[in-house]
C-alpha positions in Angstrom: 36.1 42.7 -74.5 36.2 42.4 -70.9 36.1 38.9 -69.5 35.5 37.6 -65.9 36.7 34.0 -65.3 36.3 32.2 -61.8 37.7 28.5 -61.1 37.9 26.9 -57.8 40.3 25.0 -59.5 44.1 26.6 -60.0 44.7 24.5 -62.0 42.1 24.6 -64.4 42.1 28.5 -63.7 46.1 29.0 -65.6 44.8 26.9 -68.4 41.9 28.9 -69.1 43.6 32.1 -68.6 46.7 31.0 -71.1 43.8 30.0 -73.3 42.0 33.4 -73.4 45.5 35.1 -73.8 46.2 32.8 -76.9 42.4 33.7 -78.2 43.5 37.3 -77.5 46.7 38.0 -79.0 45.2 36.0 -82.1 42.3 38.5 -82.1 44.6 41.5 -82.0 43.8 43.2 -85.5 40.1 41.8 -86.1 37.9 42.1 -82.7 40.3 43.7 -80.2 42.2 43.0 -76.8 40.6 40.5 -74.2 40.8 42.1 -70.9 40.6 38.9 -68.3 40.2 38.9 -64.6 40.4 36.1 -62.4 38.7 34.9 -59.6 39.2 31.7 -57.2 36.2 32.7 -55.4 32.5 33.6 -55.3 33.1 36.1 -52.4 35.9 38.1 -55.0 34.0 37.8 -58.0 30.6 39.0 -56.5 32.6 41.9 -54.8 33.8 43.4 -57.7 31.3 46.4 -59.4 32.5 46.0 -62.9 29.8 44.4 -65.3 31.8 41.9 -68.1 30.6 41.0 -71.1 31.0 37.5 -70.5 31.8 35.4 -67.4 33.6 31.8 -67.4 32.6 29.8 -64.8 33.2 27.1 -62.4 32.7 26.6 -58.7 32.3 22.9 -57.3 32.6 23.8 -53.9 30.1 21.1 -51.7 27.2 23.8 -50.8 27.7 26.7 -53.9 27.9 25.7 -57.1 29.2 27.8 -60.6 25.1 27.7 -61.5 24.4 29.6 -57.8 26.6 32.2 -59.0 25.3 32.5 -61.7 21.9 32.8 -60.0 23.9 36.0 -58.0 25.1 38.0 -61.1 21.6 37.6 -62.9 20.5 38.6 -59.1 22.3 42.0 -59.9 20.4 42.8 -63.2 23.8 41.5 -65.4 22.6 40.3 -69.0 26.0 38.9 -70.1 26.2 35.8 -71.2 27.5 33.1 -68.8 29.9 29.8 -69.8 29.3 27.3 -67.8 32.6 25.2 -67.6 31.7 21.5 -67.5 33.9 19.2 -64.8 32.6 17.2 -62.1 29.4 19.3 -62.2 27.1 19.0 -65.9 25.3 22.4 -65.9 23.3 21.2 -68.6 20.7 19.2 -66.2 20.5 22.0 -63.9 16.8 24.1 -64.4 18.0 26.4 -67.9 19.2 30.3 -67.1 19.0 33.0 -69.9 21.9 33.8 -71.9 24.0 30.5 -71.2 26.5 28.7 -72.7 28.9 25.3 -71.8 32.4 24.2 -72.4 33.6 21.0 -71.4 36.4 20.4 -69.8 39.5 20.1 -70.9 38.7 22.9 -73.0 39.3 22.4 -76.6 40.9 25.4 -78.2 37.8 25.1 -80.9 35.3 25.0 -78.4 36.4 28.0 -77.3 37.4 30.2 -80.3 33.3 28.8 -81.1 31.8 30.4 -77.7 33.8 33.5 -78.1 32.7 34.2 -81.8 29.2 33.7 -80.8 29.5 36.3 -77.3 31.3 38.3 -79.6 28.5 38.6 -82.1 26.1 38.7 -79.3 27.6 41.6 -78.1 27.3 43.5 -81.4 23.7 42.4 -81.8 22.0 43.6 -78.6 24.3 45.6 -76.2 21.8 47.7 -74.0 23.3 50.6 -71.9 23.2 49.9 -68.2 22.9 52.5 -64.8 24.6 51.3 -62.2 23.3 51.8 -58.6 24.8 50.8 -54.8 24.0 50.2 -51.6 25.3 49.0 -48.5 25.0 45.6 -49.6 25.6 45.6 -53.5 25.9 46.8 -56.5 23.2 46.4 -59.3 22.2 47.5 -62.6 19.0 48.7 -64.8 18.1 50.1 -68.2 16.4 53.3 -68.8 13.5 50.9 -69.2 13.4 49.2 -66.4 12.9 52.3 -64.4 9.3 54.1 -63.8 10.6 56.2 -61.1 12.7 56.8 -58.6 12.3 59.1 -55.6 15.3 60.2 -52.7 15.0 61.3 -48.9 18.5 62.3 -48.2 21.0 59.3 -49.2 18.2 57.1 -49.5 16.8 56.2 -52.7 14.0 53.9 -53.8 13.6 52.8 -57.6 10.1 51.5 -58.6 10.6 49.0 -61.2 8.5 48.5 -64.3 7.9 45.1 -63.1 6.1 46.4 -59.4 9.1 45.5 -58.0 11.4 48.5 -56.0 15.0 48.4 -55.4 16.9 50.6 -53.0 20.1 52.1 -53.3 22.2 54.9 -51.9 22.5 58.3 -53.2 21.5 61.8 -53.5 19.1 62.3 -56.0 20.8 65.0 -58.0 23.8 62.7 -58.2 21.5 60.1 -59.9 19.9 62.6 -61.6 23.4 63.6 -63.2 24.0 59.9 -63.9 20.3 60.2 -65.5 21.6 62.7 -67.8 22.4 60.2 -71.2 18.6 59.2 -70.8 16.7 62.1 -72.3 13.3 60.1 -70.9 14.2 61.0 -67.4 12.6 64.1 -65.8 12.5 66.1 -62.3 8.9 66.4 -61.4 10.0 67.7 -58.2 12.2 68.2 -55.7 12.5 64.3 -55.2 11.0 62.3 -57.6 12.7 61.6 -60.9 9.9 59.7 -63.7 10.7 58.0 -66.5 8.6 60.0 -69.4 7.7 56.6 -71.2 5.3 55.6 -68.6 3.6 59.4 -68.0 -0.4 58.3 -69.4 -1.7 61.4 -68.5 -0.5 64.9 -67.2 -3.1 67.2 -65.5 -2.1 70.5 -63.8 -0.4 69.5 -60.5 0.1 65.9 -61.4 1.0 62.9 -63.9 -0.4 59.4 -63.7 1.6 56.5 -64.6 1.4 53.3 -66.3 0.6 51.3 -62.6 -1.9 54.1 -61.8 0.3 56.1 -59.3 -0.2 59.7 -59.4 2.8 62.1 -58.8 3.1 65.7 -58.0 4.1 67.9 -60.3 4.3 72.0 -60.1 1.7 74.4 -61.7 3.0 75.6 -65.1 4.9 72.5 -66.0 2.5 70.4 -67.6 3.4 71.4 -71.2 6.7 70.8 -70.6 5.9 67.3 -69.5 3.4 66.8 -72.1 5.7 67.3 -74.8 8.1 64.9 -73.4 5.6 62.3 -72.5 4.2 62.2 -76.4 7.9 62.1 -77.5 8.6 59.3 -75.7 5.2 57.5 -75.7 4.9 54.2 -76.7 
């Protein structure tokens, strides 16, 4: 398992890092090796691309706050559960974020071995395969799901969202098509537009409707094809 902790505290940081290595090397032979990175910032946490499966965190600085980055990785489309670590600051009164959990400091050895047996079975339960996209600004993820379709004008790419919503990202969009590939939803229904098959309603002879009522073009001769896929994958 691959955990992110950040601390503005150094302190309090070493603790929790000795703590997790303790947890880890008493884990060895049942639920694996905990990978931990550290962070004494929001700037070197939010910079790194990698998406853990569960972040410990922190931050009591006077204007940001562990719970605003929080806000920023849920910003980026990251499920995993967060720990809010409980010092000056009680998380518990702020307004209630998915997927959260608190530990009060200091932190109890029970308390923790607690919180990771429940991220751990969380993990198990519902992990949900991610595509990871950049631009010049960040990096952010989405499910297979969450995408209706995307479409590229050289290294620009827009991805409309299931929720009306578009994000933007950078890319050629045969690259993304290749890192479309696992998703056997996805399909080319031309030059630039990749849809997502579960959202096709209806397929005519030079175009398919989707589930917002956008039509898209599509060549003569395909609509079989895309028939076939869209009744596989209707829902």
């Amino acid at each position: 398992m691959h955990i992110a902790l950040c601390d503005s505290n150094i302190a309090d940081r070493k603790q929790m890092e000795r703590l997790l290595m303790r947890e880890s090397d008493k884990r060895l032979t049942t639920t694996g090796v905990f990978y931990t990175d550290t962070f004494g910032s929001r700037e070197a946490l939010l910079n790194n691309p990698m998406v853990y499966d569960v972040y410990f965190l922190d931050v009591t600085e006077t204007s940001y706050t562990a719970y605003d980055l929080a806000k920023s990785i849920r910003d980026k489309g990251i499920p995993s559960p967060i720990v809010f670590c409980i010092s000056t600051l009680d998380y518990r009164t702020f307004a209630p974020l998915e997927n959260t959990l608190f530990l009060d400091k200091p932190i109890k050895v029970a308390a923790l071995s607690d919180t990771l047996d429940h991220v751990l079975a969380k993990k198990q339960e519902c992990h949900v395969p991610r595509i990871e996209f950049r631009n010049t600004t960040e990096t952010f993820y989405l499910t297979e799901e969450e995408i209706l379709y995307c479409e590229g004008n050289d290294r620009n790419l827009t991805l409309h969202l299931t929720n009306g919503t578009c994000k933007y990202a950078t890319s050629f969009i045969d690259n993304v098509w290749m890192d479309l590939a696992p998703y056997p939803s996805f399909f080319f229904a031309n030059k630039t537009t990749i849809v997502n098959a579960r959202y096709v309603t209806k397929v005519s002879n030079l175009h398919v409707t989707l589930s917002n009522q956008e039509t898209i073009r599509i060549p003569i001769g395909n609509k079989k094809d895309i028939q076939q896929l869209r009744d596989q994958f209707s829902q």
